[in-house]
VOLOVEX-108428 format. One record per residue: residue number from 1; residue in one letter; x, y, z of N, C-alpha, C, O, CB in turn. Coordinates in steps of 0.02 Angstrom, whole numbers, plus 32768, in hexadecimal, padded with zeros to 4 digits. Glycine has a CB too. Layout:
! residues N
+------+-------+------+------+------+-------+-------+-------+------+------+------+------+------+------+-------+-------+-------+
: fivo : lumvo : n_xx : n_yy : n_zz : ca_xx : ca_yy : ca_zz : c_xx : c_yy : c_zz : o_xx : o_yy : o_zz : cb_xx : cb_yy : cb_zz :
+------+-------+------+------+------+-------+-------+-------+------+------+------+------+------+------+-------+-------+-------+
:  NUM :     A :    X :    Y :    Z :     X :     Y :     Z :    X :    Y :    Z :    X :    Y :    Z :     X :     Y :     Z :
...
+------+-------+------+------+------+-------+-------+-------+------+------+------+------+------+------+-------+-------+-------+
//
This chain:
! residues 111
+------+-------+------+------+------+-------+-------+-------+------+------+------+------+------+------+-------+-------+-------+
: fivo : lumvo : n_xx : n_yy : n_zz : ca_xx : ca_yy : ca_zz : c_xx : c_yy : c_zz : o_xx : o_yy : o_zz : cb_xx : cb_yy : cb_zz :
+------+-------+------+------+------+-------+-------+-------+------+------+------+------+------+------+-------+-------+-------+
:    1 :     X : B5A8 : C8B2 : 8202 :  B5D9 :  C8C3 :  81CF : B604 : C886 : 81C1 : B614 : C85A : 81E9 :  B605 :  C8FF :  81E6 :
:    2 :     X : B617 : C88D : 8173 :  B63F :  C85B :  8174 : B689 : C850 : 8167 : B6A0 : C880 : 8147 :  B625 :  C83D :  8157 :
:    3 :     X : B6B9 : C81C : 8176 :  B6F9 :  C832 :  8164 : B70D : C870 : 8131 : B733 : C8A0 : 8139 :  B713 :  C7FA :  814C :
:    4 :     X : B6E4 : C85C : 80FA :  B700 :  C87A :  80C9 : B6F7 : C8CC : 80C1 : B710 : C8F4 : 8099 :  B6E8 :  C858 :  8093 :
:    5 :     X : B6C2 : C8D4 : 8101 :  B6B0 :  C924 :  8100 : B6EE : C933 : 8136 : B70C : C968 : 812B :  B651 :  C93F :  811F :
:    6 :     X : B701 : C913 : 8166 :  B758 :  C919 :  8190 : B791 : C934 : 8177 : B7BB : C960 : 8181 :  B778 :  C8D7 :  819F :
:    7 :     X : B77D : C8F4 : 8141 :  B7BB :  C8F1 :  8122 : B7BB : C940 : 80ED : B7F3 : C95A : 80E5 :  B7BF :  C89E :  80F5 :
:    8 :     X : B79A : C952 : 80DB :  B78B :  C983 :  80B0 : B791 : C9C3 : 80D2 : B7A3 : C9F4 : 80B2 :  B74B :  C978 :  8094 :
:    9 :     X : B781 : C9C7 : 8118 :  B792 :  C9F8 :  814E : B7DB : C9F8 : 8156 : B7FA : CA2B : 8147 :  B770 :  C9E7 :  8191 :
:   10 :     X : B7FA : C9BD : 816F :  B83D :  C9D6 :  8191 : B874 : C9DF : 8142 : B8AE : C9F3 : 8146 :  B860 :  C98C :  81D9 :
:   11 :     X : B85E : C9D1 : 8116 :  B888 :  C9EA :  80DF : B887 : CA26 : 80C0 : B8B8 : CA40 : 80A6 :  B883 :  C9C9 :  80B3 :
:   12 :     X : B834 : CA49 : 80C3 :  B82B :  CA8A :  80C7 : B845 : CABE : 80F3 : B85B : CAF3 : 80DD :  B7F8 :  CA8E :  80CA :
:   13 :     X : B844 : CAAA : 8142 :  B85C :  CABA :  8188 : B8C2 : CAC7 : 815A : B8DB : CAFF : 8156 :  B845 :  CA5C :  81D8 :
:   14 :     X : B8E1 : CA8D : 8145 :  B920 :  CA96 :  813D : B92E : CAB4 : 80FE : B96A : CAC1 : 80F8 :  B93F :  CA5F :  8145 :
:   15 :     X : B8FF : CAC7 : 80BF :  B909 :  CAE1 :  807C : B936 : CB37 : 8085 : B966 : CB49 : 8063 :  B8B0 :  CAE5 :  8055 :
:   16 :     X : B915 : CB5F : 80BA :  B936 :  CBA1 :  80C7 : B967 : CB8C : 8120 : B94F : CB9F : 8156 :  B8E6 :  CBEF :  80CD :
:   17 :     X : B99C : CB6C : 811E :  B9B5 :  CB70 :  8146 : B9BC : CBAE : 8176 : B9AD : CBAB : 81B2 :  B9DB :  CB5C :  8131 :
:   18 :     X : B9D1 : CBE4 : 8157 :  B9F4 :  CC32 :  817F : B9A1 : CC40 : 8196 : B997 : CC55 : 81CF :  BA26 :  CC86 :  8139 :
:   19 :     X : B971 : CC36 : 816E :  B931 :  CC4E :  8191 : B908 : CC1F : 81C5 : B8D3 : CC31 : 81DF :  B902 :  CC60 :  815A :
:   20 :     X : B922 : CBEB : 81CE :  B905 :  CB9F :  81FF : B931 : CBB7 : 8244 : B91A : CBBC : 827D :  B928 :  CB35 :  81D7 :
:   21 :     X : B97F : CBC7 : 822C :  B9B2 :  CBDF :  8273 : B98A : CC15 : 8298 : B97A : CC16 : 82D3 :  BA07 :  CC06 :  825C :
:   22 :     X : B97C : CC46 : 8263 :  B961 :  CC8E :  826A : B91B : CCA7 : 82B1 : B919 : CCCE : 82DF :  B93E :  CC9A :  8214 :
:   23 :     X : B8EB : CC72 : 8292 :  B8BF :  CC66 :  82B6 : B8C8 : CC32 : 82EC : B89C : CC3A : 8316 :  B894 :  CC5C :  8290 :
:   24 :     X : B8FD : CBF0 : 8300 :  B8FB :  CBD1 :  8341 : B917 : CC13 : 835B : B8F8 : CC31 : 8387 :  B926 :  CB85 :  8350 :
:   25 :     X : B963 : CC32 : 833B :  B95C :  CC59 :  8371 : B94B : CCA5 : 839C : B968 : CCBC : 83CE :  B97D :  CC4D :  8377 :
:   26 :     X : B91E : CCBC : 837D :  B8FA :  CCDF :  8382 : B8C3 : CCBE : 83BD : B8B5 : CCD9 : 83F3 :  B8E8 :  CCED :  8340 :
:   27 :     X : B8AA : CC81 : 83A5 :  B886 :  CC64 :  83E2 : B89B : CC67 : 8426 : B883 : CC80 : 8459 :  B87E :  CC26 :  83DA :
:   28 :     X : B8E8 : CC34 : 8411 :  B905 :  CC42 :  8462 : B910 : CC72 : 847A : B909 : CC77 : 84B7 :  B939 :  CC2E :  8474 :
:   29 :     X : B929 : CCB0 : 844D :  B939 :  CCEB :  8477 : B8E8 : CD0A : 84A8 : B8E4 : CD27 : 84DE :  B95D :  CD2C :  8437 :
:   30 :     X : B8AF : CCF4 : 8477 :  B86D :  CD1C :  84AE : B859 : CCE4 : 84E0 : B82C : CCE9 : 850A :  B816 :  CD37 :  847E :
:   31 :     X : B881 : CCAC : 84D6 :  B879 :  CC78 :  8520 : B89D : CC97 : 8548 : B88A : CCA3 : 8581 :  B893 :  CC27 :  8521 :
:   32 :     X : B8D4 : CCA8 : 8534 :  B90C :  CCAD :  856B : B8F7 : CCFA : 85A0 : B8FB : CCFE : 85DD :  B967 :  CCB6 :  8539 :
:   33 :     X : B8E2 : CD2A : 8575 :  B8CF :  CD5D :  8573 : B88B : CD5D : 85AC : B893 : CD75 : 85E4 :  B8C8 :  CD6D :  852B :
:   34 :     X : B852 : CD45 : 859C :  B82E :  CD33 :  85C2 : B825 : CD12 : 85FE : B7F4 : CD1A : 8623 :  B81C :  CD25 :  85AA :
:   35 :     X : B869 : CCDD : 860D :  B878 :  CCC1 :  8648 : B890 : CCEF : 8668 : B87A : CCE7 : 86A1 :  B89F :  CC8E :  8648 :
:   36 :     X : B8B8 : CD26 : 8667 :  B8DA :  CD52 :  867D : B8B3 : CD9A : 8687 : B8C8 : CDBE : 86B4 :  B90F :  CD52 :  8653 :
:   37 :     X : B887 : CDAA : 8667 :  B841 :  CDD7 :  867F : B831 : CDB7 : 86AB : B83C : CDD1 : 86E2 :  B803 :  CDE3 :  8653 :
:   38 :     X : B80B : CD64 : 86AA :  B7E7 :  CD58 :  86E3 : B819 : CD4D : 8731 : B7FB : CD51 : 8766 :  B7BA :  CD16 :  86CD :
:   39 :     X : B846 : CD44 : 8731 :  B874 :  CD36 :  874E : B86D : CD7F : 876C : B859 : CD80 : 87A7 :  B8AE :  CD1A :  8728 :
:   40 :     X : B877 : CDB0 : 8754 :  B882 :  CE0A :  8774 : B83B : CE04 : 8793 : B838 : CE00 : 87D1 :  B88C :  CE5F :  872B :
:   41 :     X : B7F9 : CE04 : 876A :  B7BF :  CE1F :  877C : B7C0 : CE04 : 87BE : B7CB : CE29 : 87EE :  B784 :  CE10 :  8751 :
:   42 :     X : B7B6 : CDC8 : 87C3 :  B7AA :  CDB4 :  8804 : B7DE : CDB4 : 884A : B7CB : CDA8 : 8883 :  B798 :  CD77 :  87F7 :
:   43 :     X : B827 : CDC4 : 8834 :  B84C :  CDD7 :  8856 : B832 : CE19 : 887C : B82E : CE1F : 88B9 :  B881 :  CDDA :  8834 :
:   44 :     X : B822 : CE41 : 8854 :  B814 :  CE95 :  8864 : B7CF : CE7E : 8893 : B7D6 : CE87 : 88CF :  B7FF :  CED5 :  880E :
:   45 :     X : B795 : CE66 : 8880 :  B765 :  CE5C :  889E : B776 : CE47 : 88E9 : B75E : CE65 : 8919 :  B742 :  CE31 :  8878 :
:   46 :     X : B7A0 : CE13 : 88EF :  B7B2 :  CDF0 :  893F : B7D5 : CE30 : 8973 : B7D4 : CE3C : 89AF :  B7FA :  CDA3 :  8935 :
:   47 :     X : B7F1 : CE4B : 893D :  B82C :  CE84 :  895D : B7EA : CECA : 8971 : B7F1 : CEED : 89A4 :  B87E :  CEA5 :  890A :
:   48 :     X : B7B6 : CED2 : 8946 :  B783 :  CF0D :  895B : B761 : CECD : 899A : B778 : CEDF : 89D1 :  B73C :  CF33 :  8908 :
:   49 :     X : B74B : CEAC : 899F :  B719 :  CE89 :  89DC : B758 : CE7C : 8A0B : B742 : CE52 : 8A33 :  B6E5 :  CE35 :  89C3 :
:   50 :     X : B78C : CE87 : 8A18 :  B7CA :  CE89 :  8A38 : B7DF : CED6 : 8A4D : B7F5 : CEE3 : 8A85 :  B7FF :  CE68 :  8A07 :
:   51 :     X : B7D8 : CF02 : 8A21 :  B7E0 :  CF2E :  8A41 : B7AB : CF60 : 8A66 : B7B9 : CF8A : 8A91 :  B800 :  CF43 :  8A1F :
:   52 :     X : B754 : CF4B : 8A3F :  B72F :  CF67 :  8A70 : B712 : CF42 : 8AB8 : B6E6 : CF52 : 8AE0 :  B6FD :  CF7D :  8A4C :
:   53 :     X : B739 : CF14 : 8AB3 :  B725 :  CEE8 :  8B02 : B753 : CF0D : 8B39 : B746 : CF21 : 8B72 :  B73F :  CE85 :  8B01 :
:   54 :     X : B7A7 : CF0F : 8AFF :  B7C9 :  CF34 :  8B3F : B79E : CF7A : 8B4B : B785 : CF81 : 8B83 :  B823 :  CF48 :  8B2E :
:   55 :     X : B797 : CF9B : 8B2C :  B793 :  CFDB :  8B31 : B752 : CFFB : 8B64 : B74D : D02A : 8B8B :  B790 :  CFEE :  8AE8 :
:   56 :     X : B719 : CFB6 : 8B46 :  B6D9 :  CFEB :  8B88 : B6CD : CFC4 : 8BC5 : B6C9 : CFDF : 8BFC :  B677 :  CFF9 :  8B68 :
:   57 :     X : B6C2 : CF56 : 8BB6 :  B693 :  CF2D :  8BE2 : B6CE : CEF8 : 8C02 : B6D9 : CEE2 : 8C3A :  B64B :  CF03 :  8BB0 :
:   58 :     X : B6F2 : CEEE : 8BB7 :  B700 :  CEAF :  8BCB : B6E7 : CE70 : 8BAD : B6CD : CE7B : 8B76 :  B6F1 :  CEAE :  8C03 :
:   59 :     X : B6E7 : CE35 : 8BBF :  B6D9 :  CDFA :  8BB7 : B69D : CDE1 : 8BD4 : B683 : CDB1 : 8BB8 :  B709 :  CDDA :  8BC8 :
:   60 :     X : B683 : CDF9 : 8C05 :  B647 :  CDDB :  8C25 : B631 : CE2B : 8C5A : B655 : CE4D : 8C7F :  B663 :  CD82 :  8C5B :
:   61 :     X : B5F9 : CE31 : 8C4E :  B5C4 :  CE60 :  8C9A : B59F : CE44 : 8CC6 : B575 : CE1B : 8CB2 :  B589 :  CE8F :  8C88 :
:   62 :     X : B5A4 : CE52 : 8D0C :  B584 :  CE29 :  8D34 : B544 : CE67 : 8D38 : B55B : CEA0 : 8D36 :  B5B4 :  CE0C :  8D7E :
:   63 :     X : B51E : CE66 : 8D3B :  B4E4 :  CEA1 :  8D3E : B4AD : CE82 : 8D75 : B4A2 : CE46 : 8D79 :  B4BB :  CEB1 :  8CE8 :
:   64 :     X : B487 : CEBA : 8DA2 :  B454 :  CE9F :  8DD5 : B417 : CE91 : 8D96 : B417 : CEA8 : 8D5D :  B43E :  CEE1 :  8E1E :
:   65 :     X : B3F4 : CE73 : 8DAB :  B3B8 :  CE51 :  8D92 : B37F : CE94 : 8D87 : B369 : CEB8 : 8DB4 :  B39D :  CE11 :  8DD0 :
:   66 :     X : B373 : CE98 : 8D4E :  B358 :  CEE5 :  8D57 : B375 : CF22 : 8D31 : B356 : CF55 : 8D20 :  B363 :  CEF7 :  8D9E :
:   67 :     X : B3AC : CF16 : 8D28 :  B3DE :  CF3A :  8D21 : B3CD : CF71 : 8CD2 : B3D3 : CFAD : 8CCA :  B420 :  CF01 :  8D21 :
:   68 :     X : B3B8 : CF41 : 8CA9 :  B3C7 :  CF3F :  8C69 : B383 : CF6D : 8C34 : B382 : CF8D : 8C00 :  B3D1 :  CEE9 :  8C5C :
:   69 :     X : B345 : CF51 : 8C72 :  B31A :  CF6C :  8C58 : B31B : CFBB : 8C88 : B30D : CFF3 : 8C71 :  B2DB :  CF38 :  8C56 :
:   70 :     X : B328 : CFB1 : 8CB8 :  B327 :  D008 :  8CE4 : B381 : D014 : 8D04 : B3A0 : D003 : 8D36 :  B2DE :  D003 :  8D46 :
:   71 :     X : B38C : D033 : 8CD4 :  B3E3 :  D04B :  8CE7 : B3F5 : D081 : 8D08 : B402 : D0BC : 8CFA :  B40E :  D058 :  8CAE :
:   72 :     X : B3F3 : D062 : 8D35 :  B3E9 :  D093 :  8D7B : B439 : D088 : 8DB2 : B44E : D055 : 8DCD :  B390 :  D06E :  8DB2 :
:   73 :     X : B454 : D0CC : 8DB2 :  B494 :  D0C3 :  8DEA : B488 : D0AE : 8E2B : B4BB : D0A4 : 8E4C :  B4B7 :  D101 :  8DF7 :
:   74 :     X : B452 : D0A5 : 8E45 :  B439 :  D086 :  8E86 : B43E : D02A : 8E79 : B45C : D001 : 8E9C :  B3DF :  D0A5 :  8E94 :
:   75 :     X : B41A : D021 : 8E44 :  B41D :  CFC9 :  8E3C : B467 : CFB4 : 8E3B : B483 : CFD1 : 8E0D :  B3F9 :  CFAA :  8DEE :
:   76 :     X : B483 : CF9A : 8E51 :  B4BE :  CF8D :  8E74 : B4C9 : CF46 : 8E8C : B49A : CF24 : 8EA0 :  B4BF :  CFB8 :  8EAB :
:   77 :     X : B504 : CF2F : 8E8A :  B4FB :  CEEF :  8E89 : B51C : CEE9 : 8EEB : B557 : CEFA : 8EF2 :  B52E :  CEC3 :  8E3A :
:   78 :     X : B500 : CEDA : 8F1B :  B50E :  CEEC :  8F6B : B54A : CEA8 : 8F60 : B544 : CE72 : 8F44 :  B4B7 :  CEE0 :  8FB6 :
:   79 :     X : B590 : CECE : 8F8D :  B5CB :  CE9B :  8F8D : B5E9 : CE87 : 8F49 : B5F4 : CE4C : 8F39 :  B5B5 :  CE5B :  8FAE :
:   80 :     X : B5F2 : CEB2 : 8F2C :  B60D :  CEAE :  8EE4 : B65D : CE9D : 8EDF : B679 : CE89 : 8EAD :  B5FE :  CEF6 :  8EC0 :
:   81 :     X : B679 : CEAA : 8F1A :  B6B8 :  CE8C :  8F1A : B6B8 : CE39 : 8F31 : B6E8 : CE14 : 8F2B :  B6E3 :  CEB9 :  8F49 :
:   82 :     X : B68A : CE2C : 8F45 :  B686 :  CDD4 :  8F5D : B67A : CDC2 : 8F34 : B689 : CD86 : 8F34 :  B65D :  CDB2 :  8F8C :
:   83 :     X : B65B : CDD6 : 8EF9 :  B638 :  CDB6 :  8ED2 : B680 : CD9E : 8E97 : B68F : CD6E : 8E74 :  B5F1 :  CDE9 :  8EB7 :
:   84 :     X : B69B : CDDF : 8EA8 :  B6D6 :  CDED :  8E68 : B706 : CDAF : 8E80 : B71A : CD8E : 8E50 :  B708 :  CE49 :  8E69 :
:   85 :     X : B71D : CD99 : 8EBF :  B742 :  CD7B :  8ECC : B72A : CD32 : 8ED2 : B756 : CD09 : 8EDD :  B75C :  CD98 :  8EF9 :
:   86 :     X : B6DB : CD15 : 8ECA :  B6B4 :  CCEB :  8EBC : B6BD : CCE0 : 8E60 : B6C0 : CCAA : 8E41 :  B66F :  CD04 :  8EDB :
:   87 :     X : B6BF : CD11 : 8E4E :  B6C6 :  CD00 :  8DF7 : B709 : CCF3 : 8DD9 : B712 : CCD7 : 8DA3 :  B6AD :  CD3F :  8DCB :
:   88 :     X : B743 : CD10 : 8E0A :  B78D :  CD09 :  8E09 : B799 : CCBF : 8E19 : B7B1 : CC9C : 8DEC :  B7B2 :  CD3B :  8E3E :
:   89 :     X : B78A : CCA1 : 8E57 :  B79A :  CC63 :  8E57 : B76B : CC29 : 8E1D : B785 : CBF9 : 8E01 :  B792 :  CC55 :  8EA3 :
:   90 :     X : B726 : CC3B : 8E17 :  B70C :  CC02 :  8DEA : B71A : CC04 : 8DA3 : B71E : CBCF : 8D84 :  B6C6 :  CBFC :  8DEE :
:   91 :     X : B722 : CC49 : 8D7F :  B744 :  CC32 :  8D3C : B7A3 : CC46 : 8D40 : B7C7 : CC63 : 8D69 :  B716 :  CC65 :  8CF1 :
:   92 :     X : B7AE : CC28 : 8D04 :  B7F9 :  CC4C :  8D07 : B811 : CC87 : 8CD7 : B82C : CC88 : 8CA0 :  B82B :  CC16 :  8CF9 :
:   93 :     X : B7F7 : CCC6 : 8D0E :  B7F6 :  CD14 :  8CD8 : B82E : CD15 : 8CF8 : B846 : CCEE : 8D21 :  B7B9 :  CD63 :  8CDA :
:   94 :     X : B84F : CD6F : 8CD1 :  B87A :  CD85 :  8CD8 : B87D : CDAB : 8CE6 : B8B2 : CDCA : 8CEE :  B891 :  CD83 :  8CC2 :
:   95 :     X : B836 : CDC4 : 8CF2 :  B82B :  CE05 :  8D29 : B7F3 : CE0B : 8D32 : B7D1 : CDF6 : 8D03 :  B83F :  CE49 :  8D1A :
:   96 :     X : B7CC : CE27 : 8D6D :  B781 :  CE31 :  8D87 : B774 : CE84 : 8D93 : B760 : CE90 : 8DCC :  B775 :  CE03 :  8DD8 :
:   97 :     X : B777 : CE9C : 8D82 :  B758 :  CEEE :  8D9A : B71A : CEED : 8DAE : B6F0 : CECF : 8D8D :  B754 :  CF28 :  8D60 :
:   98 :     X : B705 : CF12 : 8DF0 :  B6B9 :  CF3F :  8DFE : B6C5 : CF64 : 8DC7 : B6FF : CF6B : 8DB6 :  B6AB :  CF74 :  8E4B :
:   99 :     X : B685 : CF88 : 8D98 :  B67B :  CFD2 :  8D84 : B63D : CFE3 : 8D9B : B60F : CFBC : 8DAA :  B680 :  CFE2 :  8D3A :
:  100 :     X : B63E : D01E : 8D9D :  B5F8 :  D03C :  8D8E : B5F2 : D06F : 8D62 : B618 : D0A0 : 8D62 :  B5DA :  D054 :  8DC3 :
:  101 :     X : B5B4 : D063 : 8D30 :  B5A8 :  D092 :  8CF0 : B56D : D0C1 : 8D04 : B533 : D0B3 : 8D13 :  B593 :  D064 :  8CA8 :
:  102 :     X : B58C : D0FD : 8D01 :  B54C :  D132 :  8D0A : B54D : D165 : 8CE2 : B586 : D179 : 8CD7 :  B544 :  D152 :  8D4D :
:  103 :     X : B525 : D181 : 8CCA :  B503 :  D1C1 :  8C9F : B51C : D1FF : 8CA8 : B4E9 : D210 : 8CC5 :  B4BC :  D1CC :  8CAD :
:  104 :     X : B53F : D232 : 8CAA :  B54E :  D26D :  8CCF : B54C : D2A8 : 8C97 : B562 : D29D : 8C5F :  B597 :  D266 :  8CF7 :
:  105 :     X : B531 : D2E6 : 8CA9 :  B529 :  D30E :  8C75 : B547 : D34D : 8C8A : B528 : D370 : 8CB2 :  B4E5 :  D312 :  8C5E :
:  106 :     X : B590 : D364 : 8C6C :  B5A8 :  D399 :  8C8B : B5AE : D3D6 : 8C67 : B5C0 : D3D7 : 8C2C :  B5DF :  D389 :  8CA4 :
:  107 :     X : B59C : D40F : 8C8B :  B59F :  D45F :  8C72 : B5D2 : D491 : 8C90 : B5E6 : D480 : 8CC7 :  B55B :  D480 :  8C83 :
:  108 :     X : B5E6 : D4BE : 8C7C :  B5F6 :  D4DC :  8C90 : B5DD : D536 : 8C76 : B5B5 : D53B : 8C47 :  B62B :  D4BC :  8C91 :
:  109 :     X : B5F1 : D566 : 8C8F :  B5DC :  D5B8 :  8C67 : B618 : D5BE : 8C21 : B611 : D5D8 : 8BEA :  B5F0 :  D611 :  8CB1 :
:  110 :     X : B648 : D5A3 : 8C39 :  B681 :  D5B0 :  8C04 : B686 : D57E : 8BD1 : B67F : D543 : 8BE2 :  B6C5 :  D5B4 :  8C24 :
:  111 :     X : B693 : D58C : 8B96 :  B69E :  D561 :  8B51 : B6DC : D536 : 8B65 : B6F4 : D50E : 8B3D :  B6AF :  D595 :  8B05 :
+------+-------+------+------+------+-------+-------+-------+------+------+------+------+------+------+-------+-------+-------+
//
C-alpha cells in the first residue's frame, strides 16, 4: 500500500469523528470486559481444583503397588505412619494423613 492509500484511510478514519470515538470505545470496553471474564474463569477454575483436593485426596496419594488396578482393603501400605513421618520431613507439607478408602454398602428394614 501506498502513502496515499494511508493517507486516504486516516482521513476517512477522522471524517465521522462521534462514530471513530464510538467504535475505539466500544473496542476497549470488550478488552476490558474480556480481561475481566478471563481473570474470573480461571480464578473459579483454581478455587474448584482447590476445593476438590481439600475435600476427598489432597495433594499427593501414596498407594501400595498394585493398588490401582485391584482395590482391595487388604493392599495396604505395612507402617504407614513411618512412612507419613518419612514424607513429613523430606518435602515441606502442611500436613500428612494415613486414610483408608473402602466400599461399604448399608441397609437397614426401615426407610
Amino acid at each position: 500500500m501506498t502513502s496515499t492509500t494511508y493517507t486516504l484511510a486516516w482521513r476517512n478514519i477522522w471524517r465521522h469523528p462521534r462514530r471513530t470515538l464510538l467504535t475505539i470505545s466500544a473496542m476497549v470496553f470488550a478488552d476490558v470486559l474480556l480481561v475481566f471474564m478471563l481473570g474470573l474463569q480461571l480464578g473459579q477454575y483454581r478455587m474448584m481444583i482447590d476445593n476438590s483436593l481439600a475435600l476427598v485426596s489432597g495433594q499427593m496419594q501414596v498407594q501400595v503397588a498394585g493398588y490401582l488396578d485391584d482395590p482391595q482393603m487388604y493392599r495396604s501400605i505395612p507402617e504407614a505412619d513411618q512412612l507419613a513421618v518419612q514424607i513429613r520431613k523430606a518435602i515441606d507439607l502442611e500436613a500428612v494423613s494415613p486414610r483408608a478408602y473402602g466400599f461399604a454398602l448399608v441397609s437397614s428394614e426401615k426407610r
